[in-house]
PDB file of N, CA, C and O in Angstrom:
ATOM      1  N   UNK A   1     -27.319  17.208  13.349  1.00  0.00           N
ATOM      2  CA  UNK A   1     -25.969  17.667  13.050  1.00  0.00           C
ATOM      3  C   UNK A   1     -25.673  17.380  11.577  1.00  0.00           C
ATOM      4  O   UNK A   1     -25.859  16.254  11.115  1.00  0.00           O
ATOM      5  N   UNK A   2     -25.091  18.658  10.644  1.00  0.00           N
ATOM      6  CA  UNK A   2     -24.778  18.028   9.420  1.00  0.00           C
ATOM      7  C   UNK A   2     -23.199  17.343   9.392  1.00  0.00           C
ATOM      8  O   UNK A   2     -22.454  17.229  10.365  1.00  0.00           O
ATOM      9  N   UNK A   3     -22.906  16.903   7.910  1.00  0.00           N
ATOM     10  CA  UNK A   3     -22.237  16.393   8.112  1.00  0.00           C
ATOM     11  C   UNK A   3     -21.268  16.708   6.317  1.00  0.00           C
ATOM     12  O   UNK A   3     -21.657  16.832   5.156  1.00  0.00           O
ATOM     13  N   UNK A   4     -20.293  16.718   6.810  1.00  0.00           N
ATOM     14  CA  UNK A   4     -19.286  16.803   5.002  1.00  0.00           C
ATOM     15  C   UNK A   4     -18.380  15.704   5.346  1.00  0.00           C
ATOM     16  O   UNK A   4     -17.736  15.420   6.356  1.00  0.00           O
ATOM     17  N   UNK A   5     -18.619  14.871   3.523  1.00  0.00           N
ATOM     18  CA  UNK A   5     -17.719  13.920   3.447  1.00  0.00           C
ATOM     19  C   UNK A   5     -16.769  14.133   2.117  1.00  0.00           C
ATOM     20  O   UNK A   5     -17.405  14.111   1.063  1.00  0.00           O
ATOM     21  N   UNK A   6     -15.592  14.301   2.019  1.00  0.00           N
ATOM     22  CA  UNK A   6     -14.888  13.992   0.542  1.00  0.00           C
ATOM     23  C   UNK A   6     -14.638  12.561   0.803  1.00  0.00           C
ATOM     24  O   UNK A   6     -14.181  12.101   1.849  1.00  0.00           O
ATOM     25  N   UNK A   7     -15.049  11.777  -0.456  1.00  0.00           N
ATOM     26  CA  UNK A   7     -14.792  10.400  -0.576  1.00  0.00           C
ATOM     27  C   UNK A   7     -13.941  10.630  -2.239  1.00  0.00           C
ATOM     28  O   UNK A   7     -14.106  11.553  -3.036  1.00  0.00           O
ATOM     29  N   UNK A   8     -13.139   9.576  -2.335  1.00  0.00           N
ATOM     30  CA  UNK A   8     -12.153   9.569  -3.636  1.00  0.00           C
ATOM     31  C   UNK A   8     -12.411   7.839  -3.869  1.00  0.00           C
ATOM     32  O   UNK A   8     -12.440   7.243  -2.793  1.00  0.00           O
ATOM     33  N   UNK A   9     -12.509   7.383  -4.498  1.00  0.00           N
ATOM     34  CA  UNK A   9     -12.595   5.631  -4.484  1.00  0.00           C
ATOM     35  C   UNK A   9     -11.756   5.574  -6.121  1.00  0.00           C
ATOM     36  O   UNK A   9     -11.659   6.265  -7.135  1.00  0.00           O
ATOM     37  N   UNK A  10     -11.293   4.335  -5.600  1.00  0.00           N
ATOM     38  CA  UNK A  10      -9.690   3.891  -6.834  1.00  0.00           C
ATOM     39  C   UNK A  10     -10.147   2.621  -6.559  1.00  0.00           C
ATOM     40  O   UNK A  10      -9.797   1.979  -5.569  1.00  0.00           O
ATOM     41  N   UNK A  11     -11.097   2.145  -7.599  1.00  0.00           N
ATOM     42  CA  UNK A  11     -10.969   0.620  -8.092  1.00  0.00           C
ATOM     43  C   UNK A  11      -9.577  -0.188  -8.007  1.00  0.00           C
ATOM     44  O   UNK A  11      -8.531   0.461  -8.022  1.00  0.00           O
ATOM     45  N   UNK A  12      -9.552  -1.266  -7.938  1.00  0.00           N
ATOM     46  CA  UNK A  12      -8.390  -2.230  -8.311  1.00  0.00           C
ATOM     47  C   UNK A  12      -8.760  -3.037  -9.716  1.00  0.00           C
ATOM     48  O   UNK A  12      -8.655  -4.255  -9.857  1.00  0.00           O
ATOM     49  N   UNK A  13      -9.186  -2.156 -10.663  1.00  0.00           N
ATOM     50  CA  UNK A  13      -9.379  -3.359 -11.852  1.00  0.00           C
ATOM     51  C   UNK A  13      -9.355  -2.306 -13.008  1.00  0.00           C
ATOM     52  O   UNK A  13      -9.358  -1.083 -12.872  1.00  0.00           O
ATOM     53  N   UNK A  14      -9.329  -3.034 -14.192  1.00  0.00           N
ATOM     54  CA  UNK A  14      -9.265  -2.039 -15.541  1.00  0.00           C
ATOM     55  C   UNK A  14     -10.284  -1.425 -15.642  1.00  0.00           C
ATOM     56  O   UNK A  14     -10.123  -0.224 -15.859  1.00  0.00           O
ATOM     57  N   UNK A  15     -11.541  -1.858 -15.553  1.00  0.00           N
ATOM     58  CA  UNK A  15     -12.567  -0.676 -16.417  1.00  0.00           C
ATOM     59  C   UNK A  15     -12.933   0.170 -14.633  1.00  0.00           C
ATOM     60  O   UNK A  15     -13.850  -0.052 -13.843  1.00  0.00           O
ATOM     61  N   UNK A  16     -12.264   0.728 -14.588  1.00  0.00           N
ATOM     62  CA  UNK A  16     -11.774   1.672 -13.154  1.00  0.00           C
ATOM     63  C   UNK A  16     -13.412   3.046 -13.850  1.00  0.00           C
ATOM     64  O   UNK A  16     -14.460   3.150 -13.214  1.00  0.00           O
ATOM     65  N   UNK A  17     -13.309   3.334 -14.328  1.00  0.00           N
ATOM     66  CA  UNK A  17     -14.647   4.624 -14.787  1.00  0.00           C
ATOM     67  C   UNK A  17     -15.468   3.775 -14.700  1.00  0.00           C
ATOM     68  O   UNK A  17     -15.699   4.154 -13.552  1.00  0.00           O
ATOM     69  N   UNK A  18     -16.253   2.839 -14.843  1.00  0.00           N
ATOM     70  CA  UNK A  18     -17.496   2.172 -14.761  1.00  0.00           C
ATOM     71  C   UNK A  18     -17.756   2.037 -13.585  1.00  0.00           C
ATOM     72  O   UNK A  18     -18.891   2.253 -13.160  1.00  0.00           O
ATOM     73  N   UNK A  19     -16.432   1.527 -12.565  1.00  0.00           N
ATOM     74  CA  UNK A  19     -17.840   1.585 -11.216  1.00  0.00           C
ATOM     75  C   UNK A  19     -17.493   2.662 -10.428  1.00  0.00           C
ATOM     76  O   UNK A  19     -17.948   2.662  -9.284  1.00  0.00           O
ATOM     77  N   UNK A  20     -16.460   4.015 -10.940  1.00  0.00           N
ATOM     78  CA  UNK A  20     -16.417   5.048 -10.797  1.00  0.00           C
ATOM     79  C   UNK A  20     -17.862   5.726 -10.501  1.00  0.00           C
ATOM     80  O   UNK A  20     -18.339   5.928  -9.385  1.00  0.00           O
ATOM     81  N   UNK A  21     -18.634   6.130 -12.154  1.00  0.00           N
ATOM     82  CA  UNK A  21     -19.725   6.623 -12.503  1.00  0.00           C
ATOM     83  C   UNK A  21     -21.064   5.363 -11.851  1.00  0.00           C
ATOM     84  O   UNK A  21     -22.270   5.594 -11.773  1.00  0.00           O
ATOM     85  N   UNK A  22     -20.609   4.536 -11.606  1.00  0.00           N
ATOM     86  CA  UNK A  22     -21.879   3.269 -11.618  1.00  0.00           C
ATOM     87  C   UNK A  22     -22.194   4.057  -9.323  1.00  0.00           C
ATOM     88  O   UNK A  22     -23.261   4.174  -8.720  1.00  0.00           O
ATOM     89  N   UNK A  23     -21.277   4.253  -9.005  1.00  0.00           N
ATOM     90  CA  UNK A  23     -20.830   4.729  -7.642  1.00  0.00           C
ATOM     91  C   UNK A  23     -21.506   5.933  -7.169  1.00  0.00           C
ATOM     92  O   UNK A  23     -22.077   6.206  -6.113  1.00  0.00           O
ATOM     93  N   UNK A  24     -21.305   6.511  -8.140  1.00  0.00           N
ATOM     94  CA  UNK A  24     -21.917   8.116  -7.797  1.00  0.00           C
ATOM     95  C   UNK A  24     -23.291   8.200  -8.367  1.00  0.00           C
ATOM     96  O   UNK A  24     -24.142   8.952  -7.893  1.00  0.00           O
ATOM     97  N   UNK A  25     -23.527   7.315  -9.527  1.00  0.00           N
ATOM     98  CA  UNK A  25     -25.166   7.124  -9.739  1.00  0.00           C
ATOM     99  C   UNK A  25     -25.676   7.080  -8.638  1.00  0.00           C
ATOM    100  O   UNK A  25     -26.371   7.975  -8.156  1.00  0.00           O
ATOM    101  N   UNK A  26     -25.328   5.809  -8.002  1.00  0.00           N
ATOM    102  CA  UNK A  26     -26.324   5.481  -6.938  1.00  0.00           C
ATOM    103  C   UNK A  26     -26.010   6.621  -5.683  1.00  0.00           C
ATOM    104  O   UNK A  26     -26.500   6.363  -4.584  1.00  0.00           O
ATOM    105  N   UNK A  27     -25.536   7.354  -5.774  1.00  0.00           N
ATOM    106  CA  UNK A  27     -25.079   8.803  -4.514  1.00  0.00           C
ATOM    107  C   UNK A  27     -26.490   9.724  -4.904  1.00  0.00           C
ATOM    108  O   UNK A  27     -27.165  10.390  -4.119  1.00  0.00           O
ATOM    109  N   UNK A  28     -26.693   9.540  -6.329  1.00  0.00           N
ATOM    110  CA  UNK A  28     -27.600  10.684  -6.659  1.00  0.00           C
ATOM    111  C   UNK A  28     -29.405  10.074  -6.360  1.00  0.00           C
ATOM    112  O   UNK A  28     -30.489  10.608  -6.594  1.00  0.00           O
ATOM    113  N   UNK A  29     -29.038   8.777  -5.769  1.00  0.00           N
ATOM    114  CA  UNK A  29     -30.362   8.147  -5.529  1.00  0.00           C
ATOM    115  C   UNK A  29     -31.159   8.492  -4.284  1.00  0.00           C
ATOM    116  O   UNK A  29     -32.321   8.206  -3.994  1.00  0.00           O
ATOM    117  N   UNK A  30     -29.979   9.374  -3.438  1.00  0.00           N
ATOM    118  CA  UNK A  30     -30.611   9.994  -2.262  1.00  0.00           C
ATOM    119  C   UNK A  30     -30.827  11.337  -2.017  1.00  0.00           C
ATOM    120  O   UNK A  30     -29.779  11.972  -1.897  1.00  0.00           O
ATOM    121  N   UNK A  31     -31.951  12.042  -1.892  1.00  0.00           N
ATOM    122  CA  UNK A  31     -32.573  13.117  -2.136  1.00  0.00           C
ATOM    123  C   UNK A  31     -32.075  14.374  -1.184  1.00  0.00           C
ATOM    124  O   UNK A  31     -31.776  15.480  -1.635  1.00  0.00           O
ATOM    125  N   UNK A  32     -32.049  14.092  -0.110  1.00  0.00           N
ATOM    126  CA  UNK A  32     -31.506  14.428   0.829  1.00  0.00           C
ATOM    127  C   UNK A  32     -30.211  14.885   1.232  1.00  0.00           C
ATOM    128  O   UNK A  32     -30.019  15.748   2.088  1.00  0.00           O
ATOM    129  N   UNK A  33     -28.992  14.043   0.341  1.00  0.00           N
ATOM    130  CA  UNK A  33     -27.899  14.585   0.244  1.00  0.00           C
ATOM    131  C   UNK A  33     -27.317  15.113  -0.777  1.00  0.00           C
ATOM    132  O   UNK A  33     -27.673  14.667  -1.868  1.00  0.00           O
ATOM    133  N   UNK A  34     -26.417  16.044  -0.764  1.00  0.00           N
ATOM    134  CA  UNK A  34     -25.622  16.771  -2.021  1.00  0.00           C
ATOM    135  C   UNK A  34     -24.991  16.575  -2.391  1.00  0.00           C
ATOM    136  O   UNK A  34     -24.000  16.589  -1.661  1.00  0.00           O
ATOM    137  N   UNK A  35     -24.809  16.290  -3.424  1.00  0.00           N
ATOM    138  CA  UNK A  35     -23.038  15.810  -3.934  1.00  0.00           C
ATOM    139  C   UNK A  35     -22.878  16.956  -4.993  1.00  0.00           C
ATOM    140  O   UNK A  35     -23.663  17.648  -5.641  1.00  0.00           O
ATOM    141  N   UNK A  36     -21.753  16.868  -4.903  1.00  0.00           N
ATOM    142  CA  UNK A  36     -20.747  17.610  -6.111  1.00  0.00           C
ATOM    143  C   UNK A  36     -19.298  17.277  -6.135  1.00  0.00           C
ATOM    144  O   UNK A  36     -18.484  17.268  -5.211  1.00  0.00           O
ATOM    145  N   UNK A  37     -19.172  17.031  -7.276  1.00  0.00           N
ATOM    146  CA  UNK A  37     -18.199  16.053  -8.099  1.00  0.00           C
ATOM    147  C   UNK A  37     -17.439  16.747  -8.833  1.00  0.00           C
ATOM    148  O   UNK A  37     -17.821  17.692  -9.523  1.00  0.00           O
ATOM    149  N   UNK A  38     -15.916  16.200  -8.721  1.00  0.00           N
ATOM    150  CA  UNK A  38     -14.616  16.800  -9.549  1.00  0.00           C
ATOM    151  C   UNK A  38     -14.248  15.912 -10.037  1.00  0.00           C
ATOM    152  O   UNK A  38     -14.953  14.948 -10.336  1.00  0.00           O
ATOM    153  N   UNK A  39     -12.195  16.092 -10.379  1.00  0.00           N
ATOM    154  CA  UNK A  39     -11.966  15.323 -11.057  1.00  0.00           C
ATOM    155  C   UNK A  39     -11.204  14.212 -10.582  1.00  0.00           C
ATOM    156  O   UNK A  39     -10.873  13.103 -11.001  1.00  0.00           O
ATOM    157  N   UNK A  40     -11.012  15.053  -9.340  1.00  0.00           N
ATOM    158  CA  UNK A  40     -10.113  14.238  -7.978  1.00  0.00           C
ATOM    159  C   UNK A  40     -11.395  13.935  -6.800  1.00  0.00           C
ATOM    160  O   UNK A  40     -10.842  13.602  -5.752  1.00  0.00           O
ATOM    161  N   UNK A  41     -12.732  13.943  -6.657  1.00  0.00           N
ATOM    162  CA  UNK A  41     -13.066  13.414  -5.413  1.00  0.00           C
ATOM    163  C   UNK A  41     -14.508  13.690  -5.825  1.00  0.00           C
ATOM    164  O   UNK A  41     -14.789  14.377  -6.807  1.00  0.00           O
ATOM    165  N   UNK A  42     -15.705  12.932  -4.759  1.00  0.00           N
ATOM    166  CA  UNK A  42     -16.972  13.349  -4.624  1.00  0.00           C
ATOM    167  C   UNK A  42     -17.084  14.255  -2.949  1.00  0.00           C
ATOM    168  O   UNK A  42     -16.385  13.955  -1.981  1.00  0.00           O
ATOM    169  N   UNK A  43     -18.052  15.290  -2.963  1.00  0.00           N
ATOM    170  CA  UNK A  43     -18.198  15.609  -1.432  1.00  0.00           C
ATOM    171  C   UNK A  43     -19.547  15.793  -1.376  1.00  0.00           C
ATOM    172  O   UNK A  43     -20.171  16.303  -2.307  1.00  0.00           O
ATOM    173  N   UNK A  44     -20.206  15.302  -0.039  1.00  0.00           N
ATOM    174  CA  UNK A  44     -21.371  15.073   0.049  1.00  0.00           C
ATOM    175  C   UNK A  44     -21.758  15.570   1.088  1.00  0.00           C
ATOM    176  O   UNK A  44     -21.004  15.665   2.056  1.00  0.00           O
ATOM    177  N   UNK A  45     -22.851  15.937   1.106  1.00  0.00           N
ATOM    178  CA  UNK A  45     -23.389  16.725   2.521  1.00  0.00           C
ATOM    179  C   UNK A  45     -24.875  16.667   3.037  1.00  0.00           C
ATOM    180  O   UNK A  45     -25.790  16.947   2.263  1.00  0.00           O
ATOM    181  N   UNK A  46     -25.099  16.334   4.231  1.00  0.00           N
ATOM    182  CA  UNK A  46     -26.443  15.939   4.716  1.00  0.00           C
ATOM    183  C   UNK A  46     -26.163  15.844   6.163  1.00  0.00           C
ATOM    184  O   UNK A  46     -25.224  16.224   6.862  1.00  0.00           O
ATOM    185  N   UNK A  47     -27.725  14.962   6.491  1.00  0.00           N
ATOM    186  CA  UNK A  47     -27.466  14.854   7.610  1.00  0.00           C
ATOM    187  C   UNK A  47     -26.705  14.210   8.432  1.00  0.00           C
ATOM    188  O   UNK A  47     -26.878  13.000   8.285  1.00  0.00           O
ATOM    189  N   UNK A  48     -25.748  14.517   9.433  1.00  0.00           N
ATOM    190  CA  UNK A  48     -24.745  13.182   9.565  1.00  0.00           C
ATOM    191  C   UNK A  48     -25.240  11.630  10.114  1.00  0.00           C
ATOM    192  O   UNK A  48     -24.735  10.523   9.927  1.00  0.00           O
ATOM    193  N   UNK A  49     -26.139  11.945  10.676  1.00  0.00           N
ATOM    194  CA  UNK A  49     -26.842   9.700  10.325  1.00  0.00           C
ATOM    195  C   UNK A  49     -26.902   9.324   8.768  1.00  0.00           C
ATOM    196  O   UNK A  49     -26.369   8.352   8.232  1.00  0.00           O
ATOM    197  N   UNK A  50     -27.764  10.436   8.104  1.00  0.00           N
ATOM    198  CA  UNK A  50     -27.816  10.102   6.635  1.00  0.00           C
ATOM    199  C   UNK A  50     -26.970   9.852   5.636  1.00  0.00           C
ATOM    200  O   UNK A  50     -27.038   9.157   4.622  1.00  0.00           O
ATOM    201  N   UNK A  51     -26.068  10.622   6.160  1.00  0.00           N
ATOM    202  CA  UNK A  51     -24.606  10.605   5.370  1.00  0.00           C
ATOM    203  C   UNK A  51     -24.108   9.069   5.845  1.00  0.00           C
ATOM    204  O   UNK A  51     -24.082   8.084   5.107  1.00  0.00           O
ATOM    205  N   UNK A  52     -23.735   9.110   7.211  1.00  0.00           N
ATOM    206  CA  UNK A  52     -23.263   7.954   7.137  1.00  0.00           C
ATOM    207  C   UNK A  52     -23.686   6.341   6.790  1.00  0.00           C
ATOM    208  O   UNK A  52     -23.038   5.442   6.254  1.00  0.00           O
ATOM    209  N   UNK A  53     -25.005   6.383   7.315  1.00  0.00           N
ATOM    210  CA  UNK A  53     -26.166   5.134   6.731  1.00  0.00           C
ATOM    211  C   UNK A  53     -25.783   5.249   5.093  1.00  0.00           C
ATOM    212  O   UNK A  53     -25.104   4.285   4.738  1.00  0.00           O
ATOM    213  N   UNK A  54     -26.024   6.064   4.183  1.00  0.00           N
ATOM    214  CA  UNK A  54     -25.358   6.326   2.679  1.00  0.00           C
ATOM    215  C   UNK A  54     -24.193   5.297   2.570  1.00  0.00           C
ATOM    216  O   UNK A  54     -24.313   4.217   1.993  1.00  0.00           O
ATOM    217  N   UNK A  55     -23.206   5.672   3.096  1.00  0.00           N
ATOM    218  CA  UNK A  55     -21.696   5.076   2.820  1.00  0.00           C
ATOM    219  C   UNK A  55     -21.617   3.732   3.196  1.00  0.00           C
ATOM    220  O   UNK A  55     -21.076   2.877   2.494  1.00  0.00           O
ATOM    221  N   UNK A  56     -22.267   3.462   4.545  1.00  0.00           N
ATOM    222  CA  UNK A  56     -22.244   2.401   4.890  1.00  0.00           C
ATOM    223  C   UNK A  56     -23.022   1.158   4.069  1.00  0.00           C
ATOM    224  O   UNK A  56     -22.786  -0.050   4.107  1.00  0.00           O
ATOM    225  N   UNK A  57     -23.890   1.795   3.422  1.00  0.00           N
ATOM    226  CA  UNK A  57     -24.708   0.664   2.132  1.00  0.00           C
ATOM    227  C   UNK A  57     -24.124   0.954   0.692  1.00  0.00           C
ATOM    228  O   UNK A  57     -24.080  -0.020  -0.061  1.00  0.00           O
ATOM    229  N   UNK A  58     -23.767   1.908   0.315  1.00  0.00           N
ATOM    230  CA  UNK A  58     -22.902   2.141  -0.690  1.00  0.00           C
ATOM    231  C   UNK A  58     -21.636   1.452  -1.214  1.00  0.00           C
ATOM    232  O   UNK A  58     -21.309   1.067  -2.336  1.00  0.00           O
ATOM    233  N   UNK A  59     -20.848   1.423   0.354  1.00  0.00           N
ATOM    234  CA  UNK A  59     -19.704   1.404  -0.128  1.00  0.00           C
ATOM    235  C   UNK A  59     -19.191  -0.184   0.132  1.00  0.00           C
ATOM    236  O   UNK A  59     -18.122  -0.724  -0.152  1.00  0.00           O
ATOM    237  N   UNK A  60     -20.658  -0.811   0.932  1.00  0.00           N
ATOM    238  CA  UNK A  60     -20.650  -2.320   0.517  1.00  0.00           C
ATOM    239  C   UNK A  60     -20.960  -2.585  -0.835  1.00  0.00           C
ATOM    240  O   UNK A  60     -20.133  -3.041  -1.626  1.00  0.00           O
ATOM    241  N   UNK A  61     -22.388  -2.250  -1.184  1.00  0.00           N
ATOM    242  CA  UNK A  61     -22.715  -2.620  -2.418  1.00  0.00           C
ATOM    243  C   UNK A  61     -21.654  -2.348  -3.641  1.00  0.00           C
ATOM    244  O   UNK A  61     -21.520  -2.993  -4.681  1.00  0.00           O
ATOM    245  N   UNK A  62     -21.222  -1.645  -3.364  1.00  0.00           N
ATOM    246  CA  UNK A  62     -19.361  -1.198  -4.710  1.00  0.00           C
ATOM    247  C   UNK A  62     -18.507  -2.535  -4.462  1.00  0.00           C
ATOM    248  O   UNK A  62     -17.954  -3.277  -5.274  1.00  0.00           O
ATOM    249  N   UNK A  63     -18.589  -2.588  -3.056  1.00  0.00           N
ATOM    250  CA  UNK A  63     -17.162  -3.712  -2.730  1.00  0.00           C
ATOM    251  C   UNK A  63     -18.238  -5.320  -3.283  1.00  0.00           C
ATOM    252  O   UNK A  63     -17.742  -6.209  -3.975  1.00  0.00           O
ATOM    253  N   UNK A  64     -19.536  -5.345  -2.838  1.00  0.00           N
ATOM    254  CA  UNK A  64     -20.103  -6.764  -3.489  1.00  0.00           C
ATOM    255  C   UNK A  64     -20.135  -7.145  -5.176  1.00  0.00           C
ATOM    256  O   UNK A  64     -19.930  -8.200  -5.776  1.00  0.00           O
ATOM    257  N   UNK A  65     -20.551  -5.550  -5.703  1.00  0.00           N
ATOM    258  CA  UNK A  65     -20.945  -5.657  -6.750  1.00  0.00           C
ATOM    259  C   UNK A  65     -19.671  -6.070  -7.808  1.00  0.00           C
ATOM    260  O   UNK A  65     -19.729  -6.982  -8.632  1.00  0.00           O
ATOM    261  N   UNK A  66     -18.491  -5.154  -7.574  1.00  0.00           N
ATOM    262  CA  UNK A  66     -17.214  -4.534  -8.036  1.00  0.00           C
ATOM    263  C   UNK A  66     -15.805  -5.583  -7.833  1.00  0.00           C
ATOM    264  O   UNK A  66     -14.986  -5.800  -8.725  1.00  0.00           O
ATOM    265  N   UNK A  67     -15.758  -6.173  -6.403  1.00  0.00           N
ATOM    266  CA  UNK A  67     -15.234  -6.603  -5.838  1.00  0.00           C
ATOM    267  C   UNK A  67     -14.013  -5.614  -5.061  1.00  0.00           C
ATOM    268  O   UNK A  67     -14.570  -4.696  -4.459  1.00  0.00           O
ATOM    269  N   UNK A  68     -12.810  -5.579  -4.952  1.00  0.00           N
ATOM    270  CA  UNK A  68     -11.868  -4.781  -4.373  1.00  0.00           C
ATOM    271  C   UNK A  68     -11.567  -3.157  -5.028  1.00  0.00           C
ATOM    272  O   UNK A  68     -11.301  -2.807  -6.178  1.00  0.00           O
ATOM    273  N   UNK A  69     -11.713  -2.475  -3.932  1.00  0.00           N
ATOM    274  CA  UNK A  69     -11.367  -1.175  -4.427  1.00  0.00           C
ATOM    275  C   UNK A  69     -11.161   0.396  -2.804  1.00  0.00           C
ATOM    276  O   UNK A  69     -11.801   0.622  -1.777  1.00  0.00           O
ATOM    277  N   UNK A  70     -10.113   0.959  -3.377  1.00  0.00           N
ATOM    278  CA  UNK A  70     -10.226   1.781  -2.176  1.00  0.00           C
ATOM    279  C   UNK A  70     -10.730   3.092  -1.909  1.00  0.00           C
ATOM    280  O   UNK A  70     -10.457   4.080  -2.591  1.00  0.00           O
ATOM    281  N   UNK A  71     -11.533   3.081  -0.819  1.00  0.00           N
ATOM    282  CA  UNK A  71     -12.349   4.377  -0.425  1.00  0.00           C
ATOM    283  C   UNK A  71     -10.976   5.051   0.482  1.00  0.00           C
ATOM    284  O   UNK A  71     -10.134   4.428   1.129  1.00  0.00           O
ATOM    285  N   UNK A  72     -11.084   6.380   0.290  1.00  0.00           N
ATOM    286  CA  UNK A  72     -10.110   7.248   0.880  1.00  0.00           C
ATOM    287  C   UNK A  72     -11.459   8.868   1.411  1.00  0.00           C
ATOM    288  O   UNK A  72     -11.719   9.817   0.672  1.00  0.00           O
ATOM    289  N   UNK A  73     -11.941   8.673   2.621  1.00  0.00           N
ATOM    290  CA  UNK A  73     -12.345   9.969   3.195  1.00  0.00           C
ATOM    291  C   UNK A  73     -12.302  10.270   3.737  1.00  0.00           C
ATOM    292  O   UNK A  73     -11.890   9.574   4.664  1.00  0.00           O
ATOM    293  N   UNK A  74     -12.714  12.067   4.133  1.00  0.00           N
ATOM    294  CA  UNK A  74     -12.469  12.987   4.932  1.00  0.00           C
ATOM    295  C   UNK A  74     -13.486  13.458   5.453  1.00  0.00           C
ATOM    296  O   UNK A  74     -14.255  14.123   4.757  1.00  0.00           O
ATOM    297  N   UNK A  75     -13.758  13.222   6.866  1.00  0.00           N
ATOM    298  CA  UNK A  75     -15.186  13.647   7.450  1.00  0.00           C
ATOM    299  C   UNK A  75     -14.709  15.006   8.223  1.00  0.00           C
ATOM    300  O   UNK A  75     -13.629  15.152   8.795  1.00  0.00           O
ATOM    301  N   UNK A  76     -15.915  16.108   8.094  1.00  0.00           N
ATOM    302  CA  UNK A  76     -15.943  17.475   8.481  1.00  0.00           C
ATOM    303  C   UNK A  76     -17.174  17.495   9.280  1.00  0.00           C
ATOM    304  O   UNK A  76     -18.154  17.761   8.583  1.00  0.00           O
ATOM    305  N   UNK A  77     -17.430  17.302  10.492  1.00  0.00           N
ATOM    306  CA  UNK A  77     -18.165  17.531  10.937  1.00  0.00           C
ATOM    307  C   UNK A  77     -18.831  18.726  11.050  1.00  0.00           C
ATOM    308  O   UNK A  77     -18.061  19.686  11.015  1.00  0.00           O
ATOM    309  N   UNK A  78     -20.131  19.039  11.188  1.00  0.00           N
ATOM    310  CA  UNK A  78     -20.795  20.891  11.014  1.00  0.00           C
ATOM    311  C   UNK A  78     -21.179  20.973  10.294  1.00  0.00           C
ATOM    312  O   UNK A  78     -22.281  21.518  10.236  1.00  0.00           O
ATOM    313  N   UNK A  79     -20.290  20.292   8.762  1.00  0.00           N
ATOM    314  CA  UNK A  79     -20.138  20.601   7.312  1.00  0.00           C
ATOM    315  C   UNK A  79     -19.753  21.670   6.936  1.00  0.00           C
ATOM    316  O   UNK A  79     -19.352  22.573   7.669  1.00  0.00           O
ATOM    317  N   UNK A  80     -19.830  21.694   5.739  1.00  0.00           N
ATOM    318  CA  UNK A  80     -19.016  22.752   5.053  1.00  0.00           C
ATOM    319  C   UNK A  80     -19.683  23.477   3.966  1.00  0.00           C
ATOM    320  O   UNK A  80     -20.680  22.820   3.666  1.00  0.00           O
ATOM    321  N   UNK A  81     -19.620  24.205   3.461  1.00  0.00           N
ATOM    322  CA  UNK A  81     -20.755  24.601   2.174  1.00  0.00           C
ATOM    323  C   UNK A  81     -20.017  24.106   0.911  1.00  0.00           C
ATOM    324  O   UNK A  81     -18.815  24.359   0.830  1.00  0.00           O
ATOM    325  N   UNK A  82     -20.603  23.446  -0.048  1.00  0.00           N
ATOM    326  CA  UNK A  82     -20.304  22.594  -1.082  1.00  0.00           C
ATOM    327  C   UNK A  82     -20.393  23.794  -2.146  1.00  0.00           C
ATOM    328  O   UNK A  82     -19.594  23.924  -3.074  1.00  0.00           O
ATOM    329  N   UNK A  83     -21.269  24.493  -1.936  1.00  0.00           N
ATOM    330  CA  UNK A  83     -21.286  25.660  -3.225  1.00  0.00           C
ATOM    331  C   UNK A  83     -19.885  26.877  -2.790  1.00  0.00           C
ATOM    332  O   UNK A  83     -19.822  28.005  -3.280  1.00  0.00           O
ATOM    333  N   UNK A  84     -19.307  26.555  -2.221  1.00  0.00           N
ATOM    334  CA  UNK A  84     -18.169  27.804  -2.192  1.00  0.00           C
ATOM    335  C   UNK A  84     -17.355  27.528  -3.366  1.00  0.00           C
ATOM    336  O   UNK A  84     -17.204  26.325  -3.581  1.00  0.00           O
ATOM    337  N   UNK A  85     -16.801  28.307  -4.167  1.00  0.00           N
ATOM    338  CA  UNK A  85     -15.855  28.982  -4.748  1.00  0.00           C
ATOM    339  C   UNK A  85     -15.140  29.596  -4.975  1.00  0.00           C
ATOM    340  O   UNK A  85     -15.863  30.478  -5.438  1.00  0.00           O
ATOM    341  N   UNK A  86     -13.899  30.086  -5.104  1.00  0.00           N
ATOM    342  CA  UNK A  86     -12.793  30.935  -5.475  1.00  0.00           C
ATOM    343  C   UNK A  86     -12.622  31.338  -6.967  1.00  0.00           C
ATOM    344  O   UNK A  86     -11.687  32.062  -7.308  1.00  0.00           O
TER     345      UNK A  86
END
């Protein structure tokens, strides 16, 4: 089953772009899933174990590395196509 996630994450600290970009580096470390990135959110798409195993080590390693900060997402199950446009 695939799977679509929009994730948005809002640090609680000043240099808020560093573990912004430091965040989505490590998104691009998995081959398997897609991301594409705005200016308001990341959305990612794969398989839904993969997707979620992703977030679930991710979005510790942000909170260990980083300390406090909030993840805000939206799961679409089926998924969605990431390349659509208007």
């Amino acid at each position: 089953m695939q799977l679509s996630v929009e994730i948005s994450l809002y640090p609680l600290q000043d240099n808020y772009l560093e573990m912004i970009k430091w965040f989505i580096d490590r998104l691009d470390s998995y081959p398997n899933i897609k991301r594409l990135t705005n200016g308001m959110s990341t959305q990612l798409g794969g398989d839904y174990d993969e997707v979620m195993a992703l977030l679930a080590v991710e979005m510790k390693a942000a909170h260990s590395q980083w300390g406090k900060g909030v993840f805000v997402c939206k799961f679409i199950p089926g998924g969605v196509n990431l390349d659509h446009t208007e």
